[in-house]
N, CA, C and O atoms as a Tinker XYZ file with bonds, in Angstrom:
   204  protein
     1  N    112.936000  100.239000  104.311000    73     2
     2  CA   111.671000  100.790000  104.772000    64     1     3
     3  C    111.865000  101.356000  106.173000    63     2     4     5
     4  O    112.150000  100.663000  107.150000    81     3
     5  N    111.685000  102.672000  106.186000    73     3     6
     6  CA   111.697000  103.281000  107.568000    64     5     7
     7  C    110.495000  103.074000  108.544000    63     6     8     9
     8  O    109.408000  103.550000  108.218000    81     7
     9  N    110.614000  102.438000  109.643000    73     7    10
    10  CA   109.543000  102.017000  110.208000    64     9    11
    11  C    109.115000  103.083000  111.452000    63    10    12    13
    12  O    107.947000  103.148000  111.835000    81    11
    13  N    109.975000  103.744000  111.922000    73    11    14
    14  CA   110.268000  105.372000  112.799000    64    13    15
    15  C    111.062000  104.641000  113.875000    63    14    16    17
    16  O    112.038000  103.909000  113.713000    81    15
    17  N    110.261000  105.089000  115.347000    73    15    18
    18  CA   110.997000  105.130000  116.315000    64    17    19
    19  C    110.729000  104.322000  116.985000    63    18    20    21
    20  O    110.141000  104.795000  117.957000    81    19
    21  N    110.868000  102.798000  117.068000    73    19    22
    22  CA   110.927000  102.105000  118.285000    64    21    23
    23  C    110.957000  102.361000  120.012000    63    22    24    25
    24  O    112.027000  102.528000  120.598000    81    23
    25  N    109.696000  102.366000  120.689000    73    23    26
    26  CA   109.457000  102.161000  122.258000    64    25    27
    27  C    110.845000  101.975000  122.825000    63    26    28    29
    28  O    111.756000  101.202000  122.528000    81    27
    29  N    110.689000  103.158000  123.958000    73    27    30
    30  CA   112.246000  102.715000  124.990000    64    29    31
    31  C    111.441000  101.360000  125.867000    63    30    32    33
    32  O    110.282000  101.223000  126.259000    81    31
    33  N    112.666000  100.476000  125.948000    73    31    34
    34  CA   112.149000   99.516000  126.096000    64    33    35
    35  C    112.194000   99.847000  128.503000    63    34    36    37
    36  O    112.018000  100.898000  129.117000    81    35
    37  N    112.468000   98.552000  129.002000    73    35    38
    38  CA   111.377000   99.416000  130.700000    64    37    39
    39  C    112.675000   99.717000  131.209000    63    38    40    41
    40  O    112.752000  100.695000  131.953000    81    39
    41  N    113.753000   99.042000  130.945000    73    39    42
    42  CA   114.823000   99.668000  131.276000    64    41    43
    43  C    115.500000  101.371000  131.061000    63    42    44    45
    44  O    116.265000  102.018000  131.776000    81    43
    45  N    114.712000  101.756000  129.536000    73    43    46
    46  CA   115.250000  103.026000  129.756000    64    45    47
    47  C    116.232000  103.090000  128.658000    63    46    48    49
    48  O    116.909000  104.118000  128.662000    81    47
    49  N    116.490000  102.193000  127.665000    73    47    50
    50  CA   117.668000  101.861000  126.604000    64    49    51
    51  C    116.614000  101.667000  125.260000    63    50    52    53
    52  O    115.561000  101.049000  125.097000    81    51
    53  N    117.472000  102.531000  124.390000    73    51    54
    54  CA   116.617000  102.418000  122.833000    64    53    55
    55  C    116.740000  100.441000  122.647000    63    54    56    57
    56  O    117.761000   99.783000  122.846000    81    55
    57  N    115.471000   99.936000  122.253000    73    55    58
    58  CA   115.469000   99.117000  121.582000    64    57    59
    59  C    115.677000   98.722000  120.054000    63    58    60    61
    60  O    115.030000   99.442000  119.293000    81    59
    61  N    116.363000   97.834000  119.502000    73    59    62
    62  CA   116.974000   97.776000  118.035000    64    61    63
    63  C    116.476000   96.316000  117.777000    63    62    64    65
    64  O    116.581000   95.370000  118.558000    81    63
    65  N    115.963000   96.316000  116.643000    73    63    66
    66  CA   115.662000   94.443000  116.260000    64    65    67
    67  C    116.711000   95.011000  115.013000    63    66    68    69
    68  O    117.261000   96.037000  114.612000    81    67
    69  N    116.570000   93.646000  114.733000    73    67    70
    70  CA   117.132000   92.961000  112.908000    64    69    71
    71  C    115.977000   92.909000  112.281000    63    70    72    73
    72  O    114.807000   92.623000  112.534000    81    71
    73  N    116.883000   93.409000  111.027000    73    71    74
    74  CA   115.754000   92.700000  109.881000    64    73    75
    75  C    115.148000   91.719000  109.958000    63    74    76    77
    76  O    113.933000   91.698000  109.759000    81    75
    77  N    115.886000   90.609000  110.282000    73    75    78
    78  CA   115.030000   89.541000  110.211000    64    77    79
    79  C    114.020000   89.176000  111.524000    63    78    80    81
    80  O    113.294000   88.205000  111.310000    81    79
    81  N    113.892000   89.727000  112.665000    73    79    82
    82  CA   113.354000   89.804000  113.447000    64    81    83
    83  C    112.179000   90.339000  112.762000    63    82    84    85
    84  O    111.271000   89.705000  112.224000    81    83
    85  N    112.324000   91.501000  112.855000    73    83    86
    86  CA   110.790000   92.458000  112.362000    64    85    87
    87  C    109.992000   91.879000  111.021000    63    86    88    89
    88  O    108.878000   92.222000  110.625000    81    87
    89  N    110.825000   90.976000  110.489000    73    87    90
    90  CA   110.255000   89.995000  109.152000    64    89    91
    91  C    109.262000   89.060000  109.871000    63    90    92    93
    92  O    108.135000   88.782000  109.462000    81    91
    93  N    109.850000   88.612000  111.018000    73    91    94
    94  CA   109.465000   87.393000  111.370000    64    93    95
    95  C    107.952000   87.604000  112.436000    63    94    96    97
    96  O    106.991000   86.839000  112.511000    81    95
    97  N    108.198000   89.009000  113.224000    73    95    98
    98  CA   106.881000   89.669000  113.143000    64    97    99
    99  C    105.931000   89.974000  112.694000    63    98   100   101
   100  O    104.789000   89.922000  113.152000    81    99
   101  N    106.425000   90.438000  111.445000    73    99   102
   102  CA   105.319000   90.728000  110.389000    64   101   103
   103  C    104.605000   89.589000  109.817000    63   102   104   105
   104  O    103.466000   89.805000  109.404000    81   103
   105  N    105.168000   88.227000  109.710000    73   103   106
   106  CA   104.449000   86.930000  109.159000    64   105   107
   107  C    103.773000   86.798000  110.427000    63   106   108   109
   108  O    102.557000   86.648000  110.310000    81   107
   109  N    104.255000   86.814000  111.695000    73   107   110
   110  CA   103.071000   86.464000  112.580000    64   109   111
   111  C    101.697000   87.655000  113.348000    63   110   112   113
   112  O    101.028000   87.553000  114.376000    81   111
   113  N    101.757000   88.860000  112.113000    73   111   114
   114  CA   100.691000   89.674000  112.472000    64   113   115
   115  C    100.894000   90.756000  112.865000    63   114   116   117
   116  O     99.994000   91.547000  113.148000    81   115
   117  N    102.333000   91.037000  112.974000    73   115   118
   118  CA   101.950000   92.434000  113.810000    64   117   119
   119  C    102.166000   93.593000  112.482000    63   118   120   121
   120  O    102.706000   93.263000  111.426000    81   119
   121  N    101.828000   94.492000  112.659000    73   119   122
   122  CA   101.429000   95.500000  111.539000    64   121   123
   123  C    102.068000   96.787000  111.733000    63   122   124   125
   124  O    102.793000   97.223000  110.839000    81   123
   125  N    101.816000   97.664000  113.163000    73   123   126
   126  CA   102.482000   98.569000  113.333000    64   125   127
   127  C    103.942000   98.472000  114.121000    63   126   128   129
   128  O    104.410000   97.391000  114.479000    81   127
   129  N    104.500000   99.559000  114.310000    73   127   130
   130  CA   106.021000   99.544000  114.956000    64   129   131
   131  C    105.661000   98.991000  116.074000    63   130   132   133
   132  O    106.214000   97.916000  116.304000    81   131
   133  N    104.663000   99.496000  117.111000    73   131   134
   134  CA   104.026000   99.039000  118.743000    64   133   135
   135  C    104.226000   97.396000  118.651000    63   134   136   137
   136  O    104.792000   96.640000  119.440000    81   135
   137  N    103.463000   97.086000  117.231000    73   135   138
   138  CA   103.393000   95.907000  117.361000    64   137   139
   139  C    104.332000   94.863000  117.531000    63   138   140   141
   140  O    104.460000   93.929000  118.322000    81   139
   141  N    105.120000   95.420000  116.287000    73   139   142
   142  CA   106.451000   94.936000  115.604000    64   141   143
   143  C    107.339000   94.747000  117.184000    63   142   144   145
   144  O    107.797000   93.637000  117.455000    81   143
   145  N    107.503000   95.807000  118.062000    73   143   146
   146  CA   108.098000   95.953000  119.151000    64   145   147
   147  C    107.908000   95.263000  120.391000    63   146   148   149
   148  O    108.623000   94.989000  121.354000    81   147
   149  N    106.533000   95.040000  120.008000    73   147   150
   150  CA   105.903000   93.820000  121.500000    64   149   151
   151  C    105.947000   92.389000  121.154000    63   150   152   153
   152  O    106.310000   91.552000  121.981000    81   151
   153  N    105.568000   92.068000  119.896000    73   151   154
   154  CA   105.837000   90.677000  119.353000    64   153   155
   155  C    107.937000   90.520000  119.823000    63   154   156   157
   156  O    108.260000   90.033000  120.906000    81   155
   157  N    108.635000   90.838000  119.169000    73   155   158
   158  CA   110.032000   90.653000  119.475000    64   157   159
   159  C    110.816000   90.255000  121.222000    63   158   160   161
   160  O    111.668000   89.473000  121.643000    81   159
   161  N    109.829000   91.425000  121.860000    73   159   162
   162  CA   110.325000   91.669000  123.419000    64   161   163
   163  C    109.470000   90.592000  123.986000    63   162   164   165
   164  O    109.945000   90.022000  124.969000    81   163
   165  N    107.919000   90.067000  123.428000    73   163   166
   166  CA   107.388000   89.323000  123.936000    64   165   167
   167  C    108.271000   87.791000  124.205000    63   166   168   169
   168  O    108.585000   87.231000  125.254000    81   167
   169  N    108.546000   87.342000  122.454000    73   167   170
   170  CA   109.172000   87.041000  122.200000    64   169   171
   171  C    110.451000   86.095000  122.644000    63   170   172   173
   172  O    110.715000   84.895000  122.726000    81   171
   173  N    110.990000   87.179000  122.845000    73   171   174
   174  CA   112.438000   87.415000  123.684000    64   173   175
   175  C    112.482000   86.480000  125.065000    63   174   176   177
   176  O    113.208000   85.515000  125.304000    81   175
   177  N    111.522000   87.059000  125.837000    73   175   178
   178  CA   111.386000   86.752000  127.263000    64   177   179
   179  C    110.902000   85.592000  127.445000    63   178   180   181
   180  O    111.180000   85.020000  128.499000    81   179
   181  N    110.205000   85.059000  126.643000    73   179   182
   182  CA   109.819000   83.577000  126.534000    64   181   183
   183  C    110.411000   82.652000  126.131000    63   182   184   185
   184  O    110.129000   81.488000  126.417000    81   183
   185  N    111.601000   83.110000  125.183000    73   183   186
   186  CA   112.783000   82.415000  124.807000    64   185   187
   187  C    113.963000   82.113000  125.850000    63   186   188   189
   188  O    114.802000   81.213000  125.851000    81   187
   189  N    113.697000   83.374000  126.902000    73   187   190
   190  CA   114.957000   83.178000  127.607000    64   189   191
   191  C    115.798000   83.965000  126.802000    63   190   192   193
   192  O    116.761000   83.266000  126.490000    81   191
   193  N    115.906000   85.324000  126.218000    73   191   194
   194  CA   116.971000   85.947000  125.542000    64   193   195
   195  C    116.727000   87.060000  126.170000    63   194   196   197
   196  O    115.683000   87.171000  126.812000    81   195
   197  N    117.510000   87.934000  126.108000    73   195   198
   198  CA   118.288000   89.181000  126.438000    64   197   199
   199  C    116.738000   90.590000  125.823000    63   198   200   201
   200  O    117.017000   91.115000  124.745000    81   199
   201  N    115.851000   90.900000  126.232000    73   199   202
   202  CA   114.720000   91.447000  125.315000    64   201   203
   203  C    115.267000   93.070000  125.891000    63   202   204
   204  O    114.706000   94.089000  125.489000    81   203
């Protein structure tokens, strides 16, 4: 499923999830790519990972 073009993320570098990332978005609500893209980076930064 082509989802388009993922937000440059603030650095200025294309952002890329996994499949299973954007899966794991989608069970917790998010619907569009924006979404899909802020849930992950949100995510990320709260984990302490690399967003």
């Amino acid at each position: 499923m082509d989802l388009g073009q993922f937000p440059m993320d603030e650095k200025g570098s294309p952002t890329s999830f996994t499949p299973e990332e954007i899966e794991w978005a989608r069970e917790n609500g998010a619907q569009s790519a924006d979404e899909i893209a802020y849930y992950i980076t949100q995510h990320k930064r709260l984990t302490g990972e690399e967003a």
